[in-house]
N, C-alpha and C positions, 0 to 999 in steps of 0.2 A: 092482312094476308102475309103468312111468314114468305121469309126471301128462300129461295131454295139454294140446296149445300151446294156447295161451292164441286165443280169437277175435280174429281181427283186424279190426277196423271194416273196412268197405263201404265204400268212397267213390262216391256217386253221381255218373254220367257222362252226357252228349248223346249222345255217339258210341262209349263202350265204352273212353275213355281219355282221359287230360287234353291230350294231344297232339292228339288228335284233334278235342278240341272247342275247341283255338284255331283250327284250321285253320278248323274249320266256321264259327265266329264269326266270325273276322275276315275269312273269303271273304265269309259276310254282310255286311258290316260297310265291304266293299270301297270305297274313297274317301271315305266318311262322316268327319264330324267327330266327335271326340269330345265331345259336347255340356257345357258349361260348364267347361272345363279353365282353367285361370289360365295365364299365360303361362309360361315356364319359367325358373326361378333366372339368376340372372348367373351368370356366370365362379367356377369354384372354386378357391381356394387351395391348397395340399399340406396343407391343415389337413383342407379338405373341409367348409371353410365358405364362405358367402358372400361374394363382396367387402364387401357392402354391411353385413356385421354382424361383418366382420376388418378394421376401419380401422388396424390395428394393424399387423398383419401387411407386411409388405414382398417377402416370399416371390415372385417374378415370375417363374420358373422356368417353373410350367407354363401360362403365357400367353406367352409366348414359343414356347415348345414350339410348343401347339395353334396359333399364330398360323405359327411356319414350316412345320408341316405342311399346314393352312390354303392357305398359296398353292400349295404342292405338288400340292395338290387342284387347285384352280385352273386350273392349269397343261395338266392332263389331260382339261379339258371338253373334248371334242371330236365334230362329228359326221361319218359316215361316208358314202359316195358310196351305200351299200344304204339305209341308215338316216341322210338326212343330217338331221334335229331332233333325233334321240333319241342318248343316250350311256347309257353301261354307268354305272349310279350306283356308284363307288367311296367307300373310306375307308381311309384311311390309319394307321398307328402310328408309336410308334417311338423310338428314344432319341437325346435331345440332348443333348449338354454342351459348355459352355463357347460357346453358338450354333453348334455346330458338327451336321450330321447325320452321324452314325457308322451308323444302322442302318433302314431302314424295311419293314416290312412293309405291303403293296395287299392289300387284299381287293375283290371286286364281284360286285354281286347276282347271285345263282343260282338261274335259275326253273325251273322244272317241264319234265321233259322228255318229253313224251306218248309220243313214239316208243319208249320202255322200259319194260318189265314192270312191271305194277302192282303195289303193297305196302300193307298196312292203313293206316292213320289212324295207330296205335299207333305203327309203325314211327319209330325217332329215324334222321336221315339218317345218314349217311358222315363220318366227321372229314374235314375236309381236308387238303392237301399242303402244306408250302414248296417253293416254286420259287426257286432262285438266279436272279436273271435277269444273266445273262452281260455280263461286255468292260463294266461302266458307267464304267469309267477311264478309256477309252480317250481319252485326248484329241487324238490325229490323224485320230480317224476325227469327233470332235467339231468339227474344224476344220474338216475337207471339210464336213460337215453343216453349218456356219455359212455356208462360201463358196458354197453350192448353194442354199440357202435358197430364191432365185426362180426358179430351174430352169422351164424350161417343159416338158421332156420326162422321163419315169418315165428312174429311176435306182435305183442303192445310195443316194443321197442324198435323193431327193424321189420321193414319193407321194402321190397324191392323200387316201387313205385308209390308218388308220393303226389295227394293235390299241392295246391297251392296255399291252401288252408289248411292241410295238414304238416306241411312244410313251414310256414308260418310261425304257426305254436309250438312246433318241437323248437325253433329255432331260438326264439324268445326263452322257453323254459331251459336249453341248456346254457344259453347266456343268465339264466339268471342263478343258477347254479355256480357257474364260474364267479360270479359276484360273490358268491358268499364264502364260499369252501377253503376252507386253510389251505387245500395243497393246488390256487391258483393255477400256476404255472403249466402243470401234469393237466388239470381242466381244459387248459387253453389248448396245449397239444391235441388229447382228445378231440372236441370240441372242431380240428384242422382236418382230424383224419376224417371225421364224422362226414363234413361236408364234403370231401373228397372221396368219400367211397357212395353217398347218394349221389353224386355229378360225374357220375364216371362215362353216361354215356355221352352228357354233353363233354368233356375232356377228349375223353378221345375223337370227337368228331372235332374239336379245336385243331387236336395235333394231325391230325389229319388234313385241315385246311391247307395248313401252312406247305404239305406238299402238293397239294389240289392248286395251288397259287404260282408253284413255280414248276409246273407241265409235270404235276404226278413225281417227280424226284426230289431228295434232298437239295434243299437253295445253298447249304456247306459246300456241300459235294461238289455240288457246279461250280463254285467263286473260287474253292482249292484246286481243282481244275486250272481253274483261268490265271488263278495266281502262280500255280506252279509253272505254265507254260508261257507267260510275261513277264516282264523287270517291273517288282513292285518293291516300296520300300520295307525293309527288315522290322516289324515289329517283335520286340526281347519283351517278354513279360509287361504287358501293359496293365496290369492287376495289380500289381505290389506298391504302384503309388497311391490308389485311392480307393481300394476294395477291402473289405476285410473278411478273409475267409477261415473259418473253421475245422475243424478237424473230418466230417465228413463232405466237407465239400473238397480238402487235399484229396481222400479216398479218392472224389468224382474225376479230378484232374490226374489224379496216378494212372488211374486205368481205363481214363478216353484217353492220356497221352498228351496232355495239352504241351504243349511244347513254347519254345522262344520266337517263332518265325511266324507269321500272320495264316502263310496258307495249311500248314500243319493245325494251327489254333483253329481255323476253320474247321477244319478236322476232326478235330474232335468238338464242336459244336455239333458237328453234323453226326459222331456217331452220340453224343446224350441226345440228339434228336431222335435217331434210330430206337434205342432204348427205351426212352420214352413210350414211341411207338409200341415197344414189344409187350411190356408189363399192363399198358392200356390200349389194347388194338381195339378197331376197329372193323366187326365182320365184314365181308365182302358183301352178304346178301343182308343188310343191315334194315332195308327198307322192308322187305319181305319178312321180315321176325314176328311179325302182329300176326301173321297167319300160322304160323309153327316152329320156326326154331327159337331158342332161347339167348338172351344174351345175357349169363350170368355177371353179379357184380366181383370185383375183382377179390382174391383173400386179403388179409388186412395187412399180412407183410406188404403185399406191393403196394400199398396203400402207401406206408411210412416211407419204403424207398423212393417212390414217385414225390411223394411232399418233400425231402430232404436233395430230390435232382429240382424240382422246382425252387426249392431255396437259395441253391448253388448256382440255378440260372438267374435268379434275380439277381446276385451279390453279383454277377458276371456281366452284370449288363453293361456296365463303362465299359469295361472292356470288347465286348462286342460293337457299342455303339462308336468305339475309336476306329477300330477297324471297318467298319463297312460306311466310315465317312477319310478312307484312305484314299489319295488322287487315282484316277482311273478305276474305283471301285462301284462309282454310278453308272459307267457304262456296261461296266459286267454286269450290274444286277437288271437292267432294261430288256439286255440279252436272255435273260434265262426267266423274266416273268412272264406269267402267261397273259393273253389278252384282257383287258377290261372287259366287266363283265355290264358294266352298263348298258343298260337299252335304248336307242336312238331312236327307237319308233320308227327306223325305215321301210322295215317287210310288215307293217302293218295297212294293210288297204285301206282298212275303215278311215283311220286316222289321213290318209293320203284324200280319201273321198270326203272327209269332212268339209263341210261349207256353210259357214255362220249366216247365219239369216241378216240379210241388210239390214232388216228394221231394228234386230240387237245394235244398239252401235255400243263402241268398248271406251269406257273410259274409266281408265285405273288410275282411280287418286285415294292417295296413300296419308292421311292427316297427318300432321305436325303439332296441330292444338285439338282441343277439347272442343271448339268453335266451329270447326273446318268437319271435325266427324260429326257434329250433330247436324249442320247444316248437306250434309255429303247427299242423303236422297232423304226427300220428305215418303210419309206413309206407313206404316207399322204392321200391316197386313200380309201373309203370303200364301197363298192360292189364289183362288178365282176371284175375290173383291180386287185384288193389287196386281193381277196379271190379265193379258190380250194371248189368244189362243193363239200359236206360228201358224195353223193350219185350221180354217170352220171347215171341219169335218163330226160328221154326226156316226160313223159308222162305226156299230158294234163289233167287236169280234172276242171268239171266246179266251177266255182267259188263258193263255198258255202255260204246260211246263216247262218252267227254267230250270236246265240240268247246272246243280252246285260243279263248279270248277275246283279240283282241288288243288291249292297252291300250295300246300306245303308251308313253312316256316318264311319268313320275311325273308331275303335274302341280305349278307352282308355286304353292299357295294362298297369298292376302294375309294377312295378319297384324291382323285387328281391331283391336284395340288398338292399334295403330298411330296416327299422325297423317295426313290426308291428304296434309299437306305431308311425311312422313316417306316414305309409301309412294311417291309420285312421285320421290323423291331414291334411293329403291332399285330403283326400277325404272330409273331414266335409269342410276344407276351402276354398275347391275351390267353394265354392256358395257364397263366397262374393268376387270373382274376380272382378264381374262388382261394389261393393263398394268402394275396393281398389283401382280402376284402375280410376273410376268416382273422386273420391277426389282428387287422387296425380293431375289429369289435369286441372281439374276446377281449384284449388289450384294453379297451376302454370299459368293459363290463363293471369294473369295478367302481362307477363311476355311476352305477346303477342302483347301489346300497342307497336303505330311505327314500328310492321316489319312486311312488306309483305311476306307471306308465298304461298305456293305454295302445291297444294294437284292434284296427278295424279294417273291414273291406266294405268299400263301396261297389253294391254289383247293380250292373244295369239289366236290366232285362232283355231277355232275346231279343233279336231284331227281325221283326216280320220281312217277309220277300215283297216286293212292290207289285202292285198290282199291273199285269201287263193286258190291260186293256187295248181296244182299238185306236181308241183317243190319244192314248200315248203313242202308238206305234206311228200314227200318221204325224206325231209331232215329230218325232225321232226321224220320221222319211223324209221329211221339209229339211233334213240336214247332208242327206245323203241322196240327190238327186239322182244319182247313177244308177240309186238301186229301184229306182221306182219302174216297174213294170209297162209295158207297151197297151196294158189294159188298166185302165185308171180304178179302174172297180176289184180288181184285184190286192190282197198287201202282198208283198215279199217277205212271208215267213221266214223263209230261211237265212239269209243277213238279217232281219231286224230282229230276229228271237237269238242267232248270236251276240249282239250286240245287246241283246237287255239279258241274255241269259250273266251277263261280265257283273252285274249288279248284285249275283250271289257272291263276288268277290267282298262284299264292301264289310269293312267292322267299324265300330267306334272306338277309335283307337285309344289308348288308358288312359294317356298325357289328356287328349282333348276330353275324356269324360269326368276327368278330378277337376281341368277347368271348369266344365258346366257348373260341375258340381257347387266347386268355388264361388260360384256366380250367382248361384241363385241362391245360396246360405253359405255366407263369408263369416258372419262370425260365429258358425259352431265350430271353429277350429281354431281359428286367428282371432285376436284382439282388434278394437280399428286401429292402434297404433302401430300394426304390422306394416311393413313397407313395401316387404318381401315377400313371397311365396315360392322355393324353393321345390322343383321337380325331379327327383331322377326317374330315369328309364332303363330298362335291361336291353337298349337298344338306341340308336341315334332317331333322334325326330323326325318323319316324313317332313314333306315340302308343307302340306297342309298343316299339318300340327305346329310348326315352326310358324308360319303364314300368321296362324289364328292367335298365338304367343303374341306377337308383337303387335297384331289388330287390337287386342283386347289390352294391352299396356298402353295405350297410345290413349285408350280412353279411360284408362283406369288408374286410380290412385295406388291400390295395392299392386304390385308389379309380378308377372310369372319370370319365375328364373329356368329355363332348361339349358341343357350343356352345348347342346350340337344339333346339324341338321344333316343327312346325306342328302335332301333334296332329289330323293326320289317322291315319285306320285302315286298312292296308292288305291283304289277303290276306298272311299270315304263317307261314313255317315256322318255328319253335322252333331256334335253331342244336344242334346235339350237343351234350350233356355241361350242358344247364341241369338246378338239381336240379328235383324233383316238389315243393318247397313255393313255390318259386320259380313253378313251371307254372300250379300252382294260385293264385296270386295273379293272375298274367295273365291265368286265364281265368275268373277272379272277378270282374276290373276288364272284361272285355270282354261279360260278361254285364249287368255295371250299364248301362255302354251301348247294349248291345243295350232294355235295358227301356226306355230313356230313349225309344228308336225306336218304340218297341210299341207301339200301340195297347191292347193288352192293360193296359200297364200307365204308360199317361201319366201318372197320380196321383201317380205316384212319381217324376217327373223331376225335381221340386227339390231331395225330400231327396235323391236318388242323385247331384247334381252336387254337395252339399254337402259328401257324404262323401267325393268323389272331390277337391275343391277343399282339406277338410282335409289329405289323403293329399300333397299337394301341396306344403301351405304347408310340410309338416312336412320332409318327404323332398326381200447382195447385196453386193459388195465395197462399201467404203464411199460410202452415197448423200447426194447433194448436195441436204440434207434441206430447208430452207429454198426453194432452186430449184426442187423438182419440186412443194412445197407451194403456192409462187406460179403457177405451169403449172396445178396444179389446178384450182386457187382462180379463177383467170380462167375456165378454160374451164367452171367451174359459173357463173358471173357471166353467161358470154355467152348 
């Protein structure tokens, strides 16, 4: 007589599976911060250490990498004539040698698609696809696309609006144009403008932030202000020691005025801000454009004078950055920013009603070895074999519709820790990302002669809506006792169908789906002797995506490298193919958070950041550039 199997522990569930109760969580959980997160590591080595504890190390490989994928990212911020603010949040892969791109894989977020047959919570999505994305050699058709660049009328060459895949391949073939063409230089120009008149709507919504950030006004206007009417010290020309500037950047400086004395300098920072502004506005009924007014792209003169004030603000940046780290210039700039846009989770009820089921207990352990995470939970299962129901309830109810929420574009959160004089230099500079990003590749294009390179996307498939059955909602109510009804036989529709309608929030965000991807076919890209795996993003990493970086290094020989985290939380689907001890960590560290929100359990919000803080520390044919700049330049003067 055989011995029978052995009991398999229970693992207690929210939702009737670990998958399911990230979704639940982090739809909770949706734009909150993660309360007391430390900032996130610098730059990793191929060691898969620190910079700042590998003084030793030389290894510059995969900062390089991350740094040319980086403006690749860049490159592809764009908004669309349906959607002109928002863009498809992308991330990028991919192998470099010798600075050279041989290979990239695109991934971009993939949200929920309501219109499709519902599937449990349990349910892990769809792997996704490689797509070859066709002709990126082409470089005569790269040439036409440089010499049409200002087109006024829809073409094969110019479009108003552009996918992500149709951006892609123009993008590759005018680079590889500029690789071959005798009059380089004139390529590369083009090639600046190019990108800058398809990005005009994200540009202007850039230049716009920066006064959205300091209460709707110029942040010049205010600090000259404050300089003029306080004893600050004399800055005389602080450019002439370390900047080098050109012939049309004097133009910029003659006629903003830039002057010898700090708040006058201010001055005219703040009217090329103004300018800026003018030649790339922003309409006022911007959001409403999708349903009838137009927002044409700009003509191509302003194109060159905008690239040539953006030039003249980079070459200007010591200069600005002496100045607003001038004594008593941090407390001017605290005065005139506007509040933190971060969300505390406090006018959220749910989150305040939230109440973790005793029989969950939380235990966040974070491995150190290889030994420690496989030993971390036994079991390999996740639904109904590996989970105990929070609630035996057998009642059906019908399947509800969940109205999609629409959120709009990721939000950019500030960065705390930060200086004010830092965050104002990120905010003004991030409107010439598409400058910086367009030079360093064009720049390096030539570096593209002789090697066949390869350009693909990885696309996941829509994400079904979760099924919102009975079963679940009586799970969901065992968490939220307030709302349970004085008649047990009744549900409370209306809080539990808002709170599972938050679940139309969720995507798989790009970063975490090139990981799956990675994961479950490592070497169709990488060698095993890779060390690295290098990620950018057109965006800082959520809290989860950063979380699941460092889970999956900890067990893994090849390492993910990403840049940053803002450590916000956003409605999250798990990509394919994460393991369940992995799951379980996520939705261990996403419960700590949640407490940290509760009401139930404010007591505990220090040690739960402590633990989370330790987890941390541990783990146009050629234009007459000059000329049309002075044309400009007067007719803002007159």
């Amino acid at each position: 007589m055989s011995k029978p199997a052995p009991h398999k522990k229970e693992r207690p569930t929210l939702t009737g599976s670990v998958r399911g109760d990230i979704l639940f969580l982090s739809s909770l959980l949706h734009r909150k911060q993660a309360i007391g997160q430390p900032a996130g590591p610098k730059e990793r080595t191929s060691e898969g250490r620190n910079d700042a504890d590998n003084d030793d190390n030389n290894d510059e490989t995969p900062e390089i990498e991350r740094s040319l994928l980086a403006y690749v990212c860049n490159i592809l911020i764009l908004g669309g004539q349906d959607s002109p603010l928002a863009h498809d949040v992308h991330a990028v892969c991919g192998r470099i040698e010798s600075q050279v791109i041989e290979c990239l894989v695109f991934s971009k977020n993939t949200p929920v698609l309501t219109s499709t047959s519902s599937v449990p919570a349990s349910e892990e999505p769809q792997h996704g696809t490689l797509k070859q994305i066709e002709d990126v050699e082409n470089a005569e058709r790269g040439r036409l696309l440089l010499d049409h660049w200002g087109d006024k009328e829809k073409s094969e060459y110019w479009q108003e609006s552009y996918t992500l895949e149709e951006h892609l391949r123009d993008v590759f073939q005018a680079l590889s144009h500029v690789a071959v063409t005798q009059e380089c230089e004139e390529a590369a120009w083009e090639f600046v403008y190019l990108i800058h008149r398809r990005a005009f709507r994200k540009i202007s919504a850039r230049i716009q932030e920066v006064y959205s950030r300091y209460r709707s006004s110029s942040p010049f206007d205010q600090l000259a202000q404050v300089v003029i009417a306080e004893t600050f010290p004399s800055i005389s020309t602080p450019y002439k020691s370390n900047v080098k500037l050109q012939k049309g950047d004097l133009q910029i400086l003659n006629r903003f005025k830039f002057p010898g004395f700090n708040g006058e300098w201010l001055k005219g920072f703040g009217t090329l801000l103004h300018f800026l502004q003018t030649i790339y506005p922003l309409p006022a009924d911007v959001k409403k454009l999708p349903g009838g007014s137009k927002w044409d792209p700009p003509e191509p003169r302003k194109v060159g004078t905008l690239v040539s004030c953006l030039l003249c603000l980079i070459r200007l940046k010591p200069a600005l950055t002496f100045i607003l780290n001038v004594d008593g210039m941090e407390n001017a700039l605290n005065e005139i920013e506007s509040p933190s846009k971060l969300d505390t989770g406090g006018g959220d009820k749910y989150l305040q009603q939230l109440q973790i089921p005793a029989d969950l207990k939380i235990k966040l352990r974070f491995p150190t070895e290889r030994h420690d995470f496989n030993n971390l939970l036994l079991g390999d299962g996740d639904g109904e074999d590996g989970t105990v129901d929070i609630a035996d309830c057998d009642a059906e109810d019908p399947v509800e519709d969940l109205t999609e929420e629409d959120e709009g574009e990721d939000a950019d959160y500030p960065d705390d820790t930060q200086t004010p004089a830092t965050r104002l230099l990120k905010s003004v500079y991030a409107i010439t990302s598409w400058m910086q990003a367009a030079d360093a590749l064009s720049t390096r294009a030539r570096t593209l002669i002789g090697k066949e390179f390869k350009v693909q996307m990885y696309c996941c498939p829509p994400v079904p809506p979760v099924k919102a059955d009975g079963l679940l909602k009586q799970r969901i109510l065992h968490c939220f006792p307030d709302l349970k009804p004085q008649d047990s036989k009744k549900l409370p529709n209306a809080g539990i169908g808002k709170i599972l309608s938050r679940f139309n929030n969720a995507t798989i965000h790009a970063e975490a789906a090139l990981m799956g991807w990675i994961m479950k076919d490592h070497h169709a890209l990488w060698n095993a002797q890779t060390a690295d795996v290098p990620i950018a993003v057109s965006k800082k990493c959520c809290f989860l995506c950063w979380l699941l970086h460092r889970l999956l290094n900890a067990e893994r020989e090849t390492k993910f490298i990403l840049s940053s985290t803002h450590h916000q939380i956003f409605a999250w689907v798990p990509p394919s193919g994460t393991p369940l001890p992995i799951l379980i960590q996520l939705r261990e560290a996403l419960l700590k958070v949640a407490q940290q929100y509760s009401s139930a359990h404010s007591a505990q919000s220090s040690a739960e950041s402590a633990i989370l803080d330790r987890f941390h520390a541990s783990t146009s044919k050629k234009l007459d550039r000059d000329a049309a700049l002075a044309a400009d330049l007067k007719d803002f003067e007159d």
